[in-house]
C-alpha positions as CSV (number, residue, x, y, z in Angstrom):
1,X,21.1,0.3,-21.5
2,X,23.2,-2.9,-21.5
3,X,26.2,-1.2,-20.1
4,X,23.6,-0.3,-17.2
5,X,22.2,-3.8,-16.8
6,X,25.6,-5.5,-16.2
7,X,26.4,-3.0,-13.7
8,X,23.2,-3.8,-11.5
9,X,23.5,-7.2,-12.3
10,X,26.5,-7.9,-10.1
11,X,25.6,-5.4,-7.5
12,X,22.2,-7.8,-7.0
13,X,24.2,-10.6,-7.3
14,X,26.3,-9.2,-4.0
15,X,23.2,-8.5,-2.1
16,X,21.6,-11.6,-2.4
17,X,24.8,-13.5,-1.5
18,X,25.2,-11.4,1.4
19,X,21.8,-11.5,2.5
20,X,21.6,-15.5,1.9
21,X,24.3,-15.5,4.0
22,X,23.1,-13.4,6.8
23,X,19.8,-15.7,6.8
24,X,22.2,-18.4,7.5
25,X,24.2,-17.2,9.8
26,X,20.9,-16.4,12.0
27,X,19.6,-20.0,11.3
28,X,22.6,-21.5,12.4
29,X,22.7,-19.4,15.6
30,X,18.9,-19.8,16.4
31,X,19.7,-23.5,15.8
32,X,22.2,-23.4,17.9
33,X,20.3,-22.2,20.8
34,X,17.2,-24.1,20.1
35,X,17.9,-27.4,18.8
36,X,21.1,-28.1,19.4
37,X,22.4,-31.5,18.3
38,X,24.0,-33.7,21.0
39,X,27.5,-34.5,19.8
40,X,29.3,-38.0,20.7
41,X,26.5,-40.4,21.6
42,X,27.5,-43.6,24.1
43,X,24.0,-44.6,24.3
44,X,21.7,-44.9,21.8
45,X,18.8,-46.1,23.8
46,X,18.3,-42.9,26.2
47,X,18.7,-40.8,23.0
48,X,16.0,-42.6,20.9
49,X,12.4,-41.1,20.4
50,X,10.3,-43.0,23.2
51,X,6.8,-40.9,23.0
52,X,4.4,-43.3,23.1
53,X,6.1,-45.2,25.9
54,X,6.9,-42.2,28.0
55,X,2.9,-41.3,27.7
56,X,1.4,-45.3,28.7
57,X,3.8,-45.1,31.9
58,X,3.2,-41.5,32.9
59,X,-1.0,-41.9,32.5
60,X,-1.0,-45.5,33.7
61,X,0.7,-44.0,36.8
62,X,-2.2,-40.7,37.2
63,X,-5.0,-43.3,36.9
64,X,-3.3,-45.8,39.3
65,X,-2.9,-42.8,41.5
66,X,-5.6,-41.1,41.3
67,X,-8.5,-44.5,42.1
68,X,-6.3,-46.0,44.7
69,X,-5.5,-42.9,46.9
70,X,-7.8,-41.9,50.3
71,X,-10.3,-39.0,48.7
72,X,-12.0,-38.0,52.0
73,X,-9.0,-35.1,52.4
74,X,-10.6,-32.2,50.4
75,X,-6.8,-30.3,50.7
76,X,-5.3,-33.4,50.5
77,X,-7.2,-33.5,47.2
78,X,-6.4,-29.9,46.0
79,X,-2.7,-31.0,46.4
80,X,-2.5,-34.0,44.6
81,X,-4.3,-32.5,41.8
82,X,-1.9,-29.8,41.5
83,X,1.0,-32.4,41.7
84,X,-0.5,-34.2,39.3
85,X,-1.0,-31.0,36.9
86,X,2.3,-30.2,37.5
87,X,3.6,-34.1,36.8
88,X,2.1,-34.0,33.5
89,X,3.1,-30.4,32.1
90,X,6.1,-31.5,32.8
91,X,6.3,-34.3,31.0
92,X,4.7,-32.9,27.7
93,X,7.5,-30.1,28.5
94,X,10.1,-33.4,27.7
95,X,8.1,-34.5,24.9
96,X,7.2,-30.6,23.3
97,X,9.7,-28.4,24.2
98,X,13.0,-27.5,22.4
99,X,16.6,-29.0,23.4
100,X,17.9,-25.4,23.8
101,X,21.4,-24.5,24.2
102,X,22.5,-27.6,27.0
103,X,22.5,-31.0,25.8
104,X,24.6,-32.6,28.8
105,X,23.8,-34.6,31.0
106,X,20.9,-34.9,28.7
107,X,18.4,-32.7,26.5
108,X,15.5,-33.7,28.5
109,X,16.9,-32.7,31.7
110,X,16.6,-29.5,30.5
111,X,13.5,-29.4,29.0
112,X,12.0,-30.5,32.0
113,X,13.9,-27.8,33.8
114,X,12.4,-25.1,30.9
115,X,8.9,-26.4,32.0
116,X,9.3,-25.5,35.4
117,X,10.2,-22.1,34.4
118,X,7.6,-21.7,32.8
119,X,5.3,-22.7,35.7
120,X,7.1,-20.5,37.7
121,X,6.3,-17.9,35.1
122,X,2.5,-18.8,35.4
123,X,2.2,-19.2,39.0
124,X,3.7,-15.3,39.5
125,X,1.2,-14.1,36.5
126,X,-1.4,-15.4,39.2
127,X,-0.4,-14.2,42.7
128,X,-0.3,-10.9,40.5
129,X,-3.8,-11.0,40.8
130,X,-4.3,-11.6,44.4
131,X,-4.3,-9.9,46.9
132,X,-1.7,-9.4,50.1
133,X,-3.9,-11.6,52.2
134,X,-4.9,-14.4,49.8
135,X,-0.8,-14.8,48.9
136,X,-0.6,-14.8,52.5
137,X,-3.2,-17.6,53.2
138,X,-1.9,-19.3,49.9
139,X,1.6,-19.8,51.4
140,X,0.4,-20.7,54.8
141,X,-1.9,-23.5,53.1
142,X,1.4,-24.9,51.0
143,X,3.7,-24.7,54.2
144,X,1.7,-24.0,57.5
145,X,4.8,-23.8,59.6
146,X,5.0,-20.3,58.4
147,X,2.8,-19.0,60.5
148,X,5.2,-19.1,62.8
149,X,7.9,-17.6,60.7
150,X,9.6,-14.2,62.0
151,X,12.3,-12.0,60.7
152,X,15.4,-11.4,62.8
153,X,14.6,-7.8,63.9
154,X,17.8,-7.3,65.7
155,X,19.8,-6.3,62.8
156,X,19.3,-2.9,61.2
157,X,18.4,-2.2,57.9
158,X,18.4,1.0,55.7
159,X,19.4,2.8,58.8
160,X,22.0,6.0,59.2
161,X,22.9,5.6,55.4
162,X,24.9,8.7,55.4
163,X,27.3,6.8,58.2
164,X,29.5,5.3,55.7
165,X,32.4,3.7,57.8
166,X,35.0,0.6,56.6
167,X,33.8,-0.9,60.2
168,X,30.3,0.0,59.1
169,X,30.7,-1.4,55.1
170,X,32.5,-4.9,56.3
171,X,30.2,-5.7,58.8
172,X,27.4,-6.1,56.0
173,X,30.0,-8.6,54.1
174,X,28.0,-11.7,55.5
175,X,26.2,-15.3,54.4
176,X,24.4,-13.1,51.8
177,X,27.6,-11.4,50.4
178,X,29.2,-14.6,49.9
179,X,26.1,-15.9,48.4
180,X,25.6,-12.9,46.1
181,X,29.3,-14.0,44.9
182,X,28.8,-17.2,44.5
183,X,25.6,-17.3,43.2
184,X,26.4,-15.0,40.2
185,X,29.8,-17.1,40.0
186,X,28.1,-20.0,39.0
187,X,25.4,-18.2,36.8
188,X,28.2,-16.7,34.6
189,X,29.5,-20.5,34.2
190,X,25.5,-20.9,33.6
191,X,24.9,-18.2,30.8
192,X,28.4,-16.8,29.6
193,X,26.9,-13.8,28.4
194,X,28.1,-10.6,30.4
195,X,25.5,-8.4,28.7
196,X,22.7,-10.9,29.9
197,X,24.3,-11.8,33.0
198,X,24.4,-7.9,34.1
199,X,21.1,-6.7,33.2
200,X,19.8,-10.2,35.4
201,X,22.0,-8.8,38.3
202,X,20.6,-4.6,38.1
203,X,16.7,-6.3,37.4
204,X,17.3,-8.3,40.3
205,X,18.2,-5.4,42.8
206,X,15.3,-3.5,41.0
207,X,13.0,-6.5,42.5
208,X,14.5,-6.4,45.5
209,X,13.7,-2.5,46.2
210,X,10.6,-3.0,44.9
211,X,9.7,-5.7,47.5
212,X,11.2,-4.3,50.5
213,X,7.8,-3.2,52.0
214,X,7.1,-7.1,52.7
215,X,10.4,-8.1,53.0
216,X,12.6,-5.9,55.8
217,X,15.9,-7.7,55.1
218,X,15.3,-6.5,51.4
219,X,15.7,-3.2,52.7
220,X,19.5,-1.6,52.2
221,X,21.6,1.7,52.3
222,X,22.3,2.5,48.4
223,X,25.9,2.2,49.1
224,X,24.6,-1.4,50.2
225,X,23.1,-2.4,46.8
226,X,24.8,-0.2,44.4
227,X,27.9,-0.7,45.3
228,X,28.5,-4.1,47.6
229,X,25.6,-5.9,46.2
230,X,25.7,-5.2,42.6
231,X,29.4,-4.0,41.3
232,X,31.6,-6.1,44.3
233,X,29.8,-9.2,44.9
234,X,28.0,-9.3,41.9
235,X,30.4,-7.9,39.4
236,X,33.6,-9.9,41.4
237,X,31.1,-13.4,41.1
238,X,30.4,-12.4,37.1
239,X,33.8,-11.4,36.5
240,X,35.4,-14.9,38.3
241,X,33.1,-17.0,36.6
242,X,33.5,-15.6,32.9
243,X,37.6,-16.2,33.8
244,X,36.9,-19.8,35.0
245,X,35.0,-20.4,31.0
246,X,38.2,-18.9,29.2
247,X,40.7,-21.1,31.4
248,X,38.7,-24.0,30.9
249,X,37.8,-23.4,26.9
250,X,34.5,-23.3,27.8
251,X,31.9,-22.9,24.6
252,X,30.8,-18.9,24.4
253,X,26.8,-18.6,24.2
254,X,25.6,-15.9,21.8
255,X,22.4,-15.8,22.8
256,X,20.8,-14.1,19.4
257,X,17.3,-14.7,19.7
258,X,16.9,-12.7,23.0
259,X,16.9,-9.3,20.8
């Protein structure tokens, strides 16, 4: 029975080191994306804890605003009340939220920038329950110079997609190509995370094929968005802007907590 004891006893021993050192290993990473501390600080002073400050300014300024403004606009009204809304999530989004991954230029630049996602994110849960013509008179109420808006018609889309020419495929390399390269250039500078940065890029054709019954411009050939959008310009803008992070020694994001 001894013999057997001081056999299990190291064998325990192992697995609680190892899983000790597992737990670490996933607190340092989700620490890494979610508090990160902001290495080599030149000034103090923008890096200090200013909560009570930051909340006198921002309500003095909502009060000010609010009894010193013209109220006899109703949509005038409705607008600077969403402003305001918007103002102040934002700034309990500075004050709240977590530094994430980017600490330069500065933590709170990002926070603010993780509130507007988030509003984003709230605004779309909403239009998902309205209707076509309510999203319609929505958009016209926030910009009414869309009324007047038309799409360019005179181009074709999803039309003779069995005609698959090298005339036919370059004159589809346009504005948008380059953007699409560009665009996912930068995000991979963004992110650097292929995995993530590829299932953004297929999700995001998914939504565009989705949409194309509001959108005619969103509609393309599958050679179009299989193959120009998503593995050329997509892939070639992912692909540059991962090699741009290894020639510059750029820091690698892990991204652990996504999973």
């Amino acid at each position: 029975m001894c013999t057997e004891a001081l056999m299990k006893e190291p064998k325990e021993r192992t697995m609680s080191v190892s899983g000790s050192s597992l737990q670490n290993e996933y607190m340092d990473a989700f620490s890494s994306i979610n508090e990160r501390p902001v290495d080599d600080i030149s000034l103090e002073f923008f890096y200090k804890p200013h909560t009570i400050t930051l909340l006198a300014v921002s309500i003095a300024s909502v009060i000010y605003t609010a009894f010193v403004r013209d109220e006899r606009d109703i949509q005038e009204n409705i607008w600077s009340g969403i402003c305001c809304v918007v103002f102040f999530f934002l700034i309990v989004s500075v004050l709240t939220f977590p530094n994430g991954p980017f600490t330069r230029p500065h933590p709170a630049l990002w926070r603010i920038v993780f509130g507007m996602s988030v509003l984003y994110l709230l605004a779309l849960l909403f239009l998902l329950f309205q209707s076509y013509s309510t999203v319609y008179a929505i958009m016209y109420w926030i910009d009414p110079n869309l009324r007047n808006f038309h799409i360019d018609m005179d181009k074709e889309y999803a039309v003779n997609c069995s005609d698959i020419t090298f005339a036919r495929v370059w004159s589809h390399v346009d504005v948008f190509a380059w953007g699409h390269f560009l665009g996912w250039a930068f995000k991979a500078i963004l992110f650097r995370h292929a995995g993530l940065l590829w299932a953004i890029s297929i999700m995001w054709e998914i939504t565009e094929i989705a949409f194309a019954h509001l959108l005619p411009n969103f509609k393309e050939c599958w050679w179009d968005s299989l193959i120009l959008d998503v593995l050329i310009c997509n892939g070639l803008g992912i692909w540059c802007g991962l090699k741009i992070c290894k020639a510059l020694e750029m820091r690698e994001y892990k991204w652990v907590s996504i999973r």
